[in-house]
C-alpha positions in Angstrom: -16.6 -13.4 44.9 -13.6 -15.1 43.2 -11.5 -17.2 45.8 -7.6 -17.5 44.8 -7.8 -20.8 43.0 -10.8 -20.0 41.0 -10.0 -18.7 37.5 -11.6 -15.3 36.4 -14.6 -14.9 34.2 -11.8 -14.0 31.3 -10.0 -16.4 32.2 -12.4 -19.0 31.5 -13.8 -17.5 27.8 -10.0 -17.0 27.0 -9.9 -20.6 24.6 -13.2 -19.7 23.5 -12.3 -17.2 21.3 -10.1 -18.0 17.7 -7.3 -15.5 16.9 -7.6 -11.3 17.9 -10.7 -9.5 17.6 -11.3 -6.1 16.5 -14.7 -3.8 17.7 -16.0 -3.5 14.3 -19.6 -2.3 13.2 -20.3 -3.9 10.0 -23.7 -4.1 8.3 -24.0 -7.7 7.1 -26.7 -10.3 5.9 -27.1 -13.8 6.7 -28.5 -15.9 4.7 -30.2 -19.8 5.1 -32.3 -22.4 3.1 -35.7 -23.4 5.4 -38.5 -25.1 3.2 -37.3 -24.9 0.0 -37.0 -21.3 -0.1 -33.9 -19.3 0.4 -34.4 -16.5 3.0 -32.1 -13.4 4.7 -32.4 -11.0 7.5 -29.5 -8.2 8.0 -27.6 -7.1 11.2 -24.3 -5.8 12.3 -21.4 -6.8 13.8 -20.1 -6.0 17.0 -16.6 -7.5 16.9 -15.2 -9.2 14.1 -11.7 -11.4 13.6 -10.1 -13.5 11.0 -12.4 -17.1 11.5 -15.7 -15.3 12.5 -17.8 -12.5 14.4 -19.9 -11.7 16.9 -23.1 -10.0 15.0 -26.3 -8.6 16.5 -29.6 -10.4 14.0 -33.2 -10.1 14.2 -33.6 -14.1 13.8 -32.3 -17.1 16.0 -31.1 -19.8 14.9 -29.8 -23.0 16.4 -26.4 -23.8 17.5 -24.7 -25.3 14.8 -27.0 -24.4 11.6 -25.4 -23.8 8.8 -25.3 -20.2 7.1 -24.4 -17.6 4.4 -22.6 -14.7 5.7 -22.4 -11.2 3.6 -20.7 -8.2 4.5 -22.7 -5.9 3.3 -19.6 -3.2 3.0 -17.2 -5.2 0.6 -20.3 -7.7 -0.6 -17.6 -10.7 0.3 -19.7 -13.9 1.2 -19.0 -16.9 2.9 -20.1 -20.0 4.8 -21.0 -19.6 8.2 -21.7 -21.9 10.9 -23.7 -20.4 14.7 -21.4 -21.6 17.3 -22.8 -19.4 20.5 -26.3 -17.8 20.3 -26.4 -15.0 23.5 -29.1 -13.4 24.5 -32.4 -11.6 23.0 -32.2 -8.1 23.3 -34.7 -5.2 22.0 -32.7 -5.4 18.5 -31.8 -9.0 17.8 -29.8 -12.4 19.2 -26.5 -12.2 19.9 -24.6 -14.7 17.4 -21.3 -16.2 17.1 -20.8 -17.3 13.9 -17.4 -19.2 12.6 -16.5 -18.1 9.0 -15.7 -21.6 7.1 -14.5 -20.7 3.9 -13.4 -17.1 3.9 -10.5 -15.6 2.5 -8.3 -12.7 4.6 -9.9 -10.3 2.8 -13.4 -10.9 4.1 -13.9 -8.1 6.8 -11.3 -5.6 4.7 -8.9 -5.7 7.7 -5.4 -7.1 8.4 -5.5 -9.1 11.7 
């Protein structure tokens, strides 16, 4: 139970987020250099906004690796980076991942 002085749950993750997010499902592929070797996985998005996305993947990864981001709609790619890794769920980690060097046309939507 919340008393008067203590700040709400959304309250709290308010700074966390970077700009307006829009619920989006958007197939994309991230890719990452392990070994030598180059490899991918695809997933989807479940929100997405001008410096990043939350995205539902098969793999995890750890907080801060570096990553290639495709959306698989428009085939725009960019750098990633994980900045929140959720939970495991039947389909895949829940992953935040900070767009570095997109353009505004990324995603294909006008934030």
């Amino acid at each position: 139970m919340l008393t008067a002085n203590e700040p709400s749950f959304s309250q709290k993750t308010k700074h966390l987020r970077a700009g307006t997010r829009v619920n989006s499902r958007v197939p994309i592929c991230v890719e990452w250099e392990e070994a030598n070797a180059r490899h991918s996985v695809t997933g989807w998005t479940v929100d997405v906004g001008a410096k990043g996305c939350l995205a539902i993947v098969p793999q995890g990864f750890a907080i801060g690796q570096r990553l290639r981001l495709v959306n698989l709609v428009n085939k725009n790619s960019a750098a990633a980076v994980l900045i929140w890794r959720g939970h495991e769920g039947r389909t895949g980690w829940e992953l935040g991942l900070e767009l570095q060097d997109a353009g505004d046309e990324f995603w294909g939507v006008d934030f």
